[in-house]
N, C-alpha and C positions, 0 to 999 in steps of 0.2 A: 663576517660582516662584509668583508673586503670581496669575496667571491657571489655572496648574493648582490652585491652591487656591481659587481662587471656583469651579471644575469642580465641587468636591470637595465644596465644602458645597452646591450648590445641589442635585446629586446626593445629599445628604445629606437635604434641604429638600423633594424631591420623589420620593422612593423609591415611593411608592404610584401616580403619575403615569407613564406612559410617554411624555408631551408632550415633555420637557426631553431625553431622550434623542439625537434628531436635533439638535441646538444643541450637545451635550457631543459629539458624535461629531465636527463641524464642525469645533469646538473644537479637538480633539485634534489634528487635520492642520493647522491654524493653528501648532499649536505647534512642530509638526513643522518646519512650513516657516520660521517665524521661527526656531527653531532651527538650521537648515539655514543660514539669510542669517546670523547670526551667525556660526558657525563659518568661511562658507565668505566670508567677506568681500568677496572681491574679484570672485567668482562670481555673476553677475546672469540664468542659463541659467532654461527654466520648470521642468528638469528637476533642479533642486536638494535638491529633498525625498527623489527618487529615490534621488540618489549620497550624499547625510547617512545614511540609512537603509541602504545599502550599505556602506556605512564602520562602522557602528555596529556592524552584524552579525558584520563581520571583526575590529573590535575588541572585541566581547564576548563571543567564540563562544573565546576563551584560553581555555585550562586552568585559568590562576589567575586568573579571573574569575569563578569558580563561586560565590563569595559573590551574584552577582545571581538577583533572581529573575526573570530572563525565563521567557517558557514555551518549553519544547524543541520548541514546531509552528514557533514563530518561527525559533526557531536552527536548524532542522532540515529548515527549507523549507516544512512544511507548510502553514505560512502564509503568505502574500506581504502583509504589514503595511502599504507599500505603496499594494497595489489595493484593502485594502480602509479606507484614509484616504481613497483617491481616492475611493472608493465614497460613505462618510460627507460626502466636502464636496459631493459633487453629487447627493446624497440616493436615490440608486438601490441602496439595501441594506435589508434587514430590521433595524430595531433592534431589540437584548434586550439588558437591564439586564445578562448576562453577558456577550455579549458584546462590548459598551462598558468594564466593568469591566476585563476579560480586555487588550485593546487599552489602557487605559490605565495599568494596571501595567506595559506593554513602552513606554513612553512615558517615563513617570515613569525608569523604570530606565537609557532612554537620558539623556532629561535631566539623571539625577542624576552618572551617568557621565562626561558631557561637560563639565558646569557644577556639579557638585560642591554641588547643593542637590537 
């Protein structure tokens, strides 16, 4: 929670800046993947982010889950969330201030899912 909120203001901090971009995008699959070793405890695989992220989907993609706001590319395939964290931490993507936002509201929404902040 503590580290998506320094995300949040520094993003806040630097809106005119597109520098800070590739750093929040990093960021975001850190979260992922620490979130991933949390949940997944005992699981020390490289491909842990993968199956947290796979798990997430099946359990937010219920009926009576619709209070979230994912975006329906996410839940619907369109988007492989995924490839493009992998993308962000080994800096081989286009960043855009939407598309980092867009990505970190399906972050936020697993997080808060999972760990209830």
């Amino acid at each position: 929670n503590d580290l998506y909120c320094a995300l949040a203001d520094i993003d806040a901090r630097t809106k005119e800046e597109s520098a800070a971009l590739p750093f929040i995008g990093m960021a975001l699959r850190l979260l992922i993947e620490i979130a991933a070793r949390v949940y997944y405890k005992k699981d020390t695989s490289d491909q842990i982010a993968g199956k947290f992220l796979k798990e997430a989907k099946k359990q937010l993609n219920q009926p009576d889950k619709n209070n979230i706001s994912l975006t329906n590319e996410w839940l619907s395939d369109k988007m492989n969330l995924n490839a493009i964290l992998q993308k962000y931490a080994h800096g081989n993507i286009t960043y855009t201030r939407d598309g980092i936002l867009t990505t970190s509201k399906i972050v936020a929404d697993i997080l808060e899912y999972y760990f209830k902040r």
